[in-house]
N, CA, C and O atoms as CSV, one atom per row, in Angstrom:
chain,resi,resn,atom,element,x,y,z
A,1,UNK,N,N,0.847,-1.167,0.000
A,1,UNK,CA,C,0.000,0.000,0.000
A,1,UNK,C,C,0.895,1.234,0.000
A,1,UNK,O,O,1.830,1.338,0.795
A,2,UNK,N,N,0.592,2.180,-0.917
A,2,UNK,CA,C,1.155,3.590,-0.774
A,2,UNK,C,C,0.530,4.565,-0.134
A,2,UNK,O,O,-0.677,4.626,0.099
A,3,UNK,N,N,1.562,5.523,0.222
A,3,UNK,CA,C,0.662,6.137,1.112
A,3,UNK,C,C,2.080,7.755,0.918
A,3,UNK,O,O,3.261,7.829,0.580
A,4,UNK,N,N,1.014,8.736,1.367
A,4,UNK,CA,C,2.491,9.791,1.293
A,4,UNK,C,C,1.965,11.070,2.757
A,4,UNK,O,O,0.906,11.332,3.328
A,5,UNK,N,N,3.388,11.556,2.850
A,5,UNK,CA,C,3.237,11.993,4.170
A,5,UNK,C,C,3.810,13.557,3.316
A,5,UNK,O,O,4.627,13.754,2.416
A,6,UNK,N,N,2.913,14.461,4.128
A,6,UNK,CA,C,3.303,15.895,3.691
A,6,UNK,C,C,3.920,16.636,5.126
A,6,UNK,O,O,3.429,16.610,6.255
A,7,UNK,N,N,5.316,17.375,4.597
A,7,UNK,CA,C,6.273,17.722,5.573
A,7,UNK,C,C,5.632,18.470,6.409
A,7,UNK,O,O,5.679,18.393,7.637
A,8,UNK,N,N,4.745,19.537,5.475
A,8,UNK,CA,C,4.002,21.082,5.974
A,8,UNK,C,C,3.113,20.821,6.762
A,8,UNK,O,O,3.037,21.484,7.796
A,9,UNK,N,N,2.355,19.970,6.544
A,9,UNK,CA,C,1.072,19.572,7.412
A,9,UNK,C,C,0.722,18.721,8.439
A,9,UNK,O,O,-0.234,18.668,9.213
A,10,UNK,N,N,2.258,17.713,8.173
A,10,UNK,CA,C,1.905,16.179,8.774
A,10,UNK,C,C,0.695,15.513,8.454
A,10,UNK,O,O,0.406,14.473,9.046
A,11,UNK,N,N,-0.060,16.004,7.565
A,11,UNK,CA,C,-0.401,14.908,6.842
A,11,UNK,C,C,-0.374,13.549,6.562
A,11,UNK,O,O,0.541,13.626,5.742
A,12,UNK,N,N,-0.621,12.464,6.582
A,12,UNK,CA,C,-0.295,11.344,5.963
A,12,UNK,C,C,-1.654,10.504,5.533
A,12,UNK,O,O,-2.456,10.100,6.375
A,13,UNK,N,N,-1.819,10.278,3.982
A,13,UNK,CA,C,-2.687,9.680,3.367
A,13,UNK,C,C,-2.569,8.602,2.564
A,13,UNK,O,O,-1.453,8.446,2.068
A,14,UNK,N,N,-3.786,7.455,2.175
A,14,UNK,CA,C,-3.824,6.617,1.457
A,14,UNK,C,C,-4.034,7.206,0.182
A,14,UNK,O,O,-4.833,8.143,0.155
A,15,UNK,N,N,-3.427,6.820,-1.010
A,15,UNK,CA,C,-3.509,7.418,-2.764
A,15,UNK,C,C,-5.040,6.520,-3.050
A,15,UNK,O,O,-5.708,5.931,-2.201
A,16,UNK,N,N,-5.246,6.618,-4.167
A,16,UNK,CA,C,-6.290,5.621,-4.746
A,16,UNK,C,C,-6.258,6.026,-5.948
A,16,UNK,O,O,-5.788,7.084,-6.367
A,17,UNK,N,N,-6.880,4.985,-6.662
A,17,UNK,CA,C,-7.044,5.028,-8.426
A,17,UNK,C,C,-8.242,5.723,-8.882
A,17,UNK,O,O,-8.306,6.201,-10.015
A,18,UNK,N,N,-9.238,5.797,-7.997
A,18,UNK,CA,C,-10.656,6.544,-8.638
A,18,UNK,C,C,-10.273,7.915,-8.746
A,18,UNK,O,O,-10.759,8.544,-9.687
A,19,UNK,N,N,-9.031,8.849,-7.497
A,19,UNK,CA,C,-9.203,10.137,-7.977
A,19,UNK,C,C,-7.958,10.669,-7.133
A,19,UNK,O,O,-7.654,10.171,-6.049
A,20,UNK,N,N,-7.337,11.613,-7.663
A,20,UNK,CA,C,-6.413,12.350,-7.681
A,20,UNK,C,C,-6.691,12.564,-5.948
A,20,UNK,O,O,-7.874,12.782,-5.686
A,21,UNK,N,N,-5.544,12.518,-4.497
A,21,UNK,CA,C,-5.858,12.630,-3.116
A,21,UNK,C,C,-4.746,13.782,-2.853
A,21,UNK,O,O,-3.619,13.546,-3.290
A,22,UNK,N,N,-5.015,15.279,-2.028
A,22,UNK,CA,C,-4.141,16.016,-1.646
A,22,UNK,C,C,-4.230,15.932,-0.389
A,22,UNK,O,O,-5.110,15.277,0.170
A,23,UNK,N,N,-3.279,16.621,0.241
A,23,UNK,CA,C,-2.966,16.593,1.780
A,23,UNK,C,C,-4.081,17.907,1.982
A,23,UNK,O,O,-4.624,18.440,1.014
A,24,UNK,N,N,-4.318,18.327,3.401
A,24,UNK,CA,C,-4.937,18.847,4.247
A,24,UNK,C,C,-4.481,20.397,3.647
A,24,UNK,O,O,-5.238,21.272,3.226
A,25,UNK,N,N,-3.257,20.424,3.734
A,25,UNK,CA,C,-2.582,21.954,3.072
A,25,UNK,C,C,-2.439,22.545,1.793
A,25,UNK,O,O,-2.187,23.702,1.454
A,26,UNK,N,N,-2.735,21.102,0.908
A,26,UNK,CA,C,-2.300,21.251,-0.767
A,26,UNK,C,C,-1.305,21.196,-1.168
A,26,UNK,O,O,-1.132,21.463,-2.357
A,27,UNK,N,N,-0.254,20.834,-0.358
A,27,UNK,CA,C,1.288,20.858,-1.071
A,27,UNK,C,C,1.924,19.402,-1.257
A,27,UNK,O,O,3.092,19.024,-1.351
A,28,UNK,N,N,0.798,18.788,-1.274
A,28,UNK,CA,C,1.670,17.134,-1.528
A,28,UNK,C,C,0.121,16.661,-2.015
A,28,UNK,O,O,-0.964,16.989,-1.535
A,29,UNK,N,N,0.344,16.014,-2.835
A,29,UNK,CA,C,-0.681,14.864,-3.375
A,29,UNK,C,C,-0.316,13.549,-4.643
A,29,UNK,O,O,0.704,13.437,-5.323
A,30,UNK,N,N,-1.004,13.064,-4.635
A,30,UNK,CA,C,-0.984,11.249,-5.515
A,30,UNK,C,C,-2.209,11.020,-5.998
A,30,UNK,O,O,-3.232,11.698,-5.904
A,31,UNK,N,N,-1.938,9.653,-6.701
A,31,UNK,CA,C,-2.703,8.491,-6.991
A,31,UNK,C,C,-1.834,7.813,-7.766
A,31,UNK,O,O,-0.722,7.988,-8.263
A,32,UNK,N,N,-2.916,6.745,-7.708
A,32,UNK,CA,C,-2.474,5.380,-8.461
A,32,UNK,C,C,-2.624,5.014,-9.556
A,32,UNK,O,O,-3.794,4.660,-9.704
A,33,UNK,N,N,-1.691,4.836,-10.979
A,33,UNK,CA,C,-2.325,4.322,-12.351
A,33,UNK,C,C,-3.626,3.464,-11.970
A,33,UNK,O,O,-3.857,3.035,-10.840
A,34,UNK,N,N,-4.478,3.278,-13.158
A,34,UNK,CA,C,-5.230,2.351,-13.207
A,34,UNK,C,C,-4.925,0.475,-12.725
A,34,UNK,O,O,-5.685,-0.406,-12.324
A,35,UNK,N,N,-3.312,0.518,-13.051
A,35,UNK,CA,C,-2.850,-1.013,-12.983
A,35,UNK,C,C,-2.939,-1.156,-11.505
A,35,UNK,O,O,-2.590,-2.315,-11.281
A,36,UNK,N,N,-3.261,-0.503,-10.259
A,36,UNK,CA,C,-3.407,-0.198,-9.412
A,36,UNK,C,C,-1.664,-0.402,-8.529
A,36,UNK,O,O,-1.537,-0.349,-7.305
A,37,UNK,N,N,-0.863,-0.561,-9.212
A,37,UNK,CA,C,0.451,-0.844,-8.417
A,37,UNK,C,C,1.436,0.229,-8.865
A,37,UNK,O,O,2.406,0.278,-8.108
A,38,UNK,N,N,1.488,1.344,-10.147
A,38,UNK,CA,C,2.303,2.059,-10.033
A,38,UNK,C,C,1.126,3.018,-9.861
A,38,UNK,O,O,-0.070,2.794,-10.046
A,39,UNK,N,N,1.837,4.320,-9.400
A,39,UNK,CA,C,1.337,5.321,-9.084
A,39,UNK,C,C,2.330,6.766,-9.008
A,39,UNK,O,O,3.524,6.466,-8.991
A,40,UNK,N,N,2.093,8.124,-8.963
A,40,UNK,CA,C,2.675,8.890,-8.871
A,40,UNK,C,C,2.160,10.258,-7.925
A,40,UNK,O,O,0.997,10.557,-7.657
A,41,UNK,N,N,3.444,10.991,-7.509
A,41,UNK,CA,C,3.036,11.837,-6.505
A,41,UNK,C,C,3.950,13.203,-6.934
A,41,UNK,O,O,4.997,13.076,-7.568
A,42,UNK,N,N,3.572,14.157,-6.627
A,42,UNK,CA,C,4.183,15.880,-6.316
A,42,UNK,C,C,3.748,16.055,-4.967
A,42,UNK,O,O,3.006,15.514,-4.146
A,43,UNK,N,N,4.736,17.317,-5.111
A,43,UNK,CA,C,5.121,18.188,-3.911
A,43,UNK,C,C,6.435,18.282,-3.303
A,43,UNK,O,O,7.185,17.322,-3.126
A,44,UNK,N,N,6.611,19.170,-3.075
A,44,UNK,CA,C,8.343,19.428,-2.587
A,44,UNK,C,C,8.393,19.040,-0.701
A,44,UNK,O,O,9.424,18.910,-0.041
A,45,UNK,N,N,7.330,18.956,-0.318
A,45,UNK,CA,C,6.695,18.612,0.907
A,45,UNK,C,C,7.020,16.971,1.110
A,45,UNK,O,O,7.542,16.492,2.117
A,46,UNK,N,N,6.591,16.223,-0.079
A,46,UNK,CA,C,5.707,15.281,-0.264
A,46,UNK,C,C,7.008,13.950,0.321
A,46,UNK,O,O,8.204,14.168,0.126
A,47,UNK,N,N,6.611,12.862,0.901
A,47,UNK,CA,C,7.618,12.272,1.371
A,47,UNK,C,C,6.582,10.733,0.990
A,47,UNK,O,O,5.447,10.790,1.461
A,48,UNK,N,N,6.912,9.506,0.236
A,48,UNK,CA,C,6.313,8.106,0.040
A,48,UNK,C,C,6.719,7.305,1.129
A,48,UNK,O,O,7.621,7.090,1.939
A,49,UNK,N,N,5.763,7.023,0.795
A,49,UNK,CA,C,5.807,5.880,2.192
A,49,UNK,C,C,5.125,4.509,2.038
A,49,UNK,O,O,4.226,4.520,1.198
A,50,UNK,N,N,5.294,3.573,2.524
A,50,UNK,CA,C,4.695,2.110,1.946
A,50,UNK,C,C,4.427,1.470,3.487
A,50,UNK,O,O,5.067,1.769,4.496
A,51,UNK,N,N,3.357,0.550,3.400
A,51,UNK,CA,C,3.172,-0.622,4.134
A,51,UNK,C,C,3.281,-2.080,3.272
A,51,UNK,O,O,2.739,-2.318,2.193
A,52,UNK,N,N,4.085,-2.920,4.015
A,52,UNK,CA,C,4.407,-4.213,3.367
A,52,UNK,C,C,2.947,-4.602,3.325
A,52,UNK,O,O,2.283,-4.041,4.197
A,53,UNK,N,N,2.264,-5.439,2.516
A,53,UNK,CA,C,0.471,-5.438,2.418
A,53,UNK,C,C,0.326,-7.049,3.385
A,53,UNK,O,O,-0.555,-7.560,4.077
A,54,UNK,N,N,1.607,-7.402,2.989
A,54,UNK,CA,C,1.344,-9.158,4.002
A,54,UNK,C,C,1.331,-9.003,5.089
A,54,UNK,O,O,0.484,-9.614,5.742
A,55,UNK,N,N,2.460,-7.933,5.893
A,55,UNK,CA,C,2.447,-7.824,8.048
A,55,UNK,C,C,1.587,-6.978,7.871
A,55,UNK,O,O,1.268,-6.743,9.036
A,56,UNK,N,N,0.699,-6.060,6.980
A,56,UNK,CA,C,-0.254,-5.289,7.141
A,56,UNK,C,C,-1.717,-5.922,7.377
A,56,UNK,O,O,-2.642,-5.344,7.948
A,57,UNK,N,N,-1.755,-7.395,6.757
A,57,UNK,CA,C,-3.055,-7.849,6.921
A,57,UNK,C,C,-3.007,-9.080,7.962
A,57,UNK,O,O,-3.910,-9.601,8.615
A,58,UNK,N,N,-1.336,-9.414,7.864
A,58,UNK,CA,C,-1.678,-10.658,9.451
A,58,UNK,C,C,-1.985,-9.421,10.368
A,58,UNK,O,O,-2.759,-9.799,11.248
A,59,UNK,N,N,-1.662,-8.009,10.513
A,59,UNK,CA,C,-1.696,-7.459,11.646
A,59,UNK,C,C,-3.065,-7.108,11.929
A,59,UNK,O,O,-3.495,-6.856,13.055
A,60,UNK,N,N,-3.650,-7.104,10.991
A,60,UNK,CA,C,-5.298,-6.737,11.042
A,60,UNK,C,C,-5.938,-8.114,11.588
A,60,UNK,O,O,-6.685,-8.297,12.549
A,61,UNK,N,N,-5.306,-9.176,10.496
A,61,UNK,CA,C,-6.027,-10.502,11.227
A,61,UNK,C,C,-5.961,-10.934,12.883
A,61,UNK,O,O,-6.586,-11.681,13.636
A,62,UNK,N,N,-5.033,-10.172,12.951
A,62,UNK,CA,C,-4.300,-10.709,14.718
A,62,UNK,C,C,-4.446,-9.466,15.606
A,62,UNK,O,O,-3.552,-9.048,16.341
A,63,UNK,N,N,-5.386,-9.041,15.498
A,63,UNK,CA,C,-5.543,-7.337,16.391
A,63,UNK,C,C,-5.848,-8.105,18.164
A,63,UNK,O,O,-6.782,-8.816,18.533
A,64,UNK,N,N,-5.162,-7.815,18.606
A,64,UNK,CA,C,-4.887,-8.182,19.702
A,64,UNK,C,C,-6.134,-7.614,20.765
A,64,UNK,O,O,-6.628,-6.579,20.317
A,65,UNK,N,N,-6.584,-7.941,21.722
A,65,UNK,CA,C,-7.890,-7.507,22.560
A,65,UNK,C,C,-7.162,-6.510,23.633
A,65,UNK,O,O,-7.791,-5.554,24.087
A,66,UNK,N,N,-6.362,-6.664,23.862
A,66,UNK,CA,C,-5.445,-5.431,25.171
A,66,UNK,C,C,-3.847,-5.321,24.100
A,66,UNK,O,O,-3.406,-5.840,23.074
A,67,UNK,N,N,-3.429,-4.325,25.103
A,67,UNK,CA,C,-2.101,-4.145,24.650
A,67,UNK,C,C,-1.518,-2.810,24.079
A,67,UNK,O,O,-1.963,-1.677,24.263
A,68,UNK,N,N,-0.256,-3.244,23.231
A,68,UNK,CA,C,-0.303,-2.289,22.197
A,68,UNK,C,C,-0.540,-2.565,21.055
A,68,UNK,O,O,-0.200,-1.707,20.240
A,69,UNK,N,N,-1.011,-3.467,20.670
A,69,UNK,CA,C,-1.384,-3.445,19.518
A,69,UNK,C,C,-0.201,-4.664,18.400
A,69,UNK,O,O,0.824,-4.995,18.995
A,70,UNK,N,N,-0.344,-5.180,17.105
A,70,UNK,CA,C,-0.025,-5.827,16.341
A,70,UNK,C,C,1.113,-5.200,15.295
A,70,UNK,O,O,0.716,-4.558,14.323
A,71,UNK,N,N,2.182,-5.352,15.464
A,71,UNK,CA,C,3.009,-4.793,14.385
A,71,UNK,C,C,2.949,-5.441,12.979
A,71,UNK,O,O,2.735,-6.625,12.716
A,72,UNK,N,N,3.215,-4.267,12.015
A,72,UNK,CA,C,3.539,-4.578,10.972
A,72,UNK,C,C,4.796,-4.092,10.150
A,72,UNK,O,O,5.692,-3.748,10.921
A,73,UNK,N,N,5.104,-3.972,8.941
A,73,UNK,CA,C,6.309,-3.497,8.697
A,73,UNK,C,C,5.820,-2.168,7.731
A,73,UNK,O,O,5.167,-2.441,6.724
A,74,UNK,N,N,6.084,-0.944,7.983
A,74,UNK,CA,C,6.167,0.543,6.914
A,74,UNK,C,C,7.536,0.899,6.918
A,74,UNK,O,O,8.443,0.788,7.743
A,75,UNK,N,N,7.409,1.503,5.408
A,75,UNK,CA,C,8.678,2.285,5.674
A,75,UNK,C,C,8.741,3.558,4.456
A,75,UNK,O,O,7.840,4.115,3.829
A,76,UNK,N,N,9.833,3.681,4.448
A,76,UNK,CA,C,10.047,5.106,3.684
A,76,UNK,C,C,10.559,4.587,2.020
A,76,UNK,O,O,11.537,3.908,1.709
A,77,UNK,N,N,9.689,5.084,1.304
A,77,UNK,CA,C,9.935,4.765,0.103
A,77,UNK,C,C,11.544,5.492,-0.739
A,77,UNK,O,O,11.513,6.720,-0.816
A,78,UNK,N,N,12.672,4.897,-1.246
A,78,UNK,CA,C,13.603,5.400,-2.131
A,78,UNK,C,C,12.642,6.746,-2.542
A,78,UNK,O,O,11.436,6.993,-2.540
A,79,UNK,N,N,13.646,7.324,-2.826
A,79,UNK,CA,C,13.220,8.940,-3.844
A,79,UNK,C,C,13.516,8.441,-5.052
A,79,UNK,O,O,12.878,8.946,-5.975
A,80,UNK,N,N,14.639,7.223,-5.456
A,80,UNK,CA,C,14.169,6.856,-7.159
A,80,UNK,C,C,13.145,5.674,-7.049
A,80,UNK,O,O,13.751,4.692,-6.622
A,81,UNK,N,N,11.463,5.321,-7.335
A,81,UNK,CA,C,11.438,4.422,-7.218
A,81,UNK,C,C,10.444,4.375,-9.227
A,81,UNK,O,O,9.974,5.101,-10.102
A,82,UNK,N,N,10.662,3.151,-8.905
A,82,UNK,CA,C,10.080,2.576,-10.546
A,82,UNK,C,C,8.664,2.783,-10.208
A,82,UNK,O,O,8.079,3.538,-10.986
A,83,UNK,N,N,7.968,2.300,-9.239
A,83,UNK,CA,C,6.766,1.983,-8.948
A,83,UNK,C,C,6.182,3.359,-8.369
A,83,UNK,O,O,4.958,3.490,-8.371
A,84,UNK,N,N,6.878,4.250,-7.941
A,84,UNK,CA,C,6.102,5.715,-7.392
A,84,UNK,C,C,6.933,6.945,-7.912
A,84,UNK,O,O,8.014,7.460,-7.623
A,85,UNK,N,N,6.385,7.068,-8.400
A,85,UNK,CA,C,7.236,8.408,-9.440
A,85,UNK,C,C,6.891,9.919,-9.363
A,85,UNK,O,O,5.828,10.535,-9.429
A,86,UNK,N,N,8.314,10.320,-9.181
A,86,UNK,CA,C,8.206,11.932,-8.325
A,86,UNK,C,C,7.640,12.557,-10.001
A,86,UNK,O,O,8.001,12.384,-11.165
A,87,UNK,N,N,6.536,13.372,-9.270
A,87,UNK,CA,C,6.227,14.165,-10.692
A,87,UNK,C,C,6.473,15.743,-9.920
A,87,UNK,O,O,5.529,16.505,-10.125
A,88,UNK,N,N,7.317,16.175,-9.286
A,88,UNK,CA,C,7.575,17.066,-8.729
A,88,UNK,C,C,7.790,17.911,-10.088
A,88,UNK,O,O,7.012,18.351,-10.934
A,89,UNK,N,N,9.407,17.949,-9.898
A,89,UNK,CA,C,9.486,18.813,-11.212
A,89,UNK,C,C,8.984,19.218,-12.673
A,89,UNK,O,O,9.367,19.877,-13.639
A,90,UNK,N,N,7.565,18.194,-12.139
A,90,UNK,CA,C,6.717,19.055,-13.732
A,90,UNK,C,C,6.297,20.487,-12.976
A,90,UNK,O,O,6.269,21.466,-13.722
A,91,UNK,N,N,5.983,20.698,-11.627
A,91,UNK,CA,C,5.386,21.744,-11.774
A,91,UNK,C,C,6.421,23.078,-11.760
A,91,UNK,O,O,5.877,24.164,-11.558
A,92,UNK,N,N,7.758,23.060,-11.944
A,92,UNK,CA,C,9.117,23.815,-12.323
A,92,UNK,C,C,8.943,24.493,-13.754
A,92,UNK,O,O,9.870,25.133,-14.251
């Protein structure tokens, strides 16, 4: 799952394929091609971010009744990636 975090706002949102998603402030936003796995984002703000989708759904399956809760694995997406593509400098 992609997801992008905006510096200005702290922001952090899920993209989707039905429609173009901005942050709270307007300075970072995404979505997802139709193939639903690449996708692209702007903003000079704008920071990618991923959840692994497999510890994301044992962690949902295994939500624990007390505690802190079920880990999974996120992390910070490369700034070159094939699959999420900075469209920053179109707006230059």
């Amino acid at each position: 799952m992609k997801l992008l975090f905006c510096k200005n706002c702290n922001d952090v949102f899920r993209i989707q394929v039905e429609r173009e998603r901005i942050c709270q402030c307007g300075k970072t936003r995404g979505q997802y091609h139709d193939d639903d796995w690449n996708a692209w984002y702007k903003g000079k703000e704008a920071i990618p971010l991923g959840f692994a989708n497999s510890t994301f759904v044992s962690a949902l399956a295994n939500q624990p009744e007390t505690g802190w809760g079920k880990e999974f694995t996120a992390f910070v997406i490369q700034r070159e990636c094939k699959t999420f593509e900075n469209r920053t400098h179109e707006d230059n």
